[in-house]
C-alpha positions, 0 to 999 in steps of 0.5 A: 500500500502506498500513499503520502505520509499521514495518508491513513495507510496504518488506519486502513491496514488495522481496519482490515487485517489483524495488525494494529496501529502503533497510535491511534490517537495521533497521526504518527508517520510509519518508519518501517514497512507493516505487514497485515494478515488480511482473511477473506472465507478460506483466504488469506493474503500478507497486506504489506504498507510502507512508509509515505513516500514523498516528493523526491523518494525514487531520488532517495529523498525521505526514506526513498528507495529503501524500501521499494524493492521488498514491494515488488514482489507484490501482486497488487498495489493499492494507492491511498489518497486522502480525500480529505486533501485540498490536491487529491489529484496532484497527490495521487500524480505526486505518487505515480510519478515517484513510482514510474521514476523509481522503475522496475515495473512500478507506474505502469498502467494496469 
């Protein structure tokens, strides 16, 4: 799962999976990859976040590249966007454009 900091990435993680939220009170940035057991009936999958990428991340800005490469071994990506955000939309490009910078499959089109 990918997203801003402070995207509610941590919140969502704990909604739907069995992994809980260091802080539920406040809005603390995650600095280390979770991972969420996620139940479905008979299935169960590993629901991986990762820390908020910024403006610069593929450039190693922030955490940058150091976590990307674990991400991709995913089969499906979620982009969170906050709703609540006055640039939803230059938000979501903000993220897209990082991901397709960064390379190795990410930015594509599905």
């Amino acid at each position: 799962m990918f997203g801003l900091p402070n995207a509610g990435k941590s919140t969502l993680l704990s909604r739907t999976s069995a992994a809980r939220q260091r802080s539920p009170t406040t809005r603390s940035p995650t600095l280390h990859p979770q991972l969420g057991v996620v139940r479905s009936h008979d299935n169960e999958s590993c629901s991986p976040i990762c820390p908020g990428l910024i403006e610069g991340a593929s450039d190693g800005a922030g955490l940058g590249t150091r976590f990307l490469g674990h991400v991709e071994r995913c089969a499906v990506v979620l982009h969170l966007v906050d709703g609540t955000e006055a640039d939803i939309v230059g938000n979501y490009r903000l993220i897209r454009d990082e991901l397709a910078a960064y390379g190795h499959g990410f930015g594509r089109e599905a």
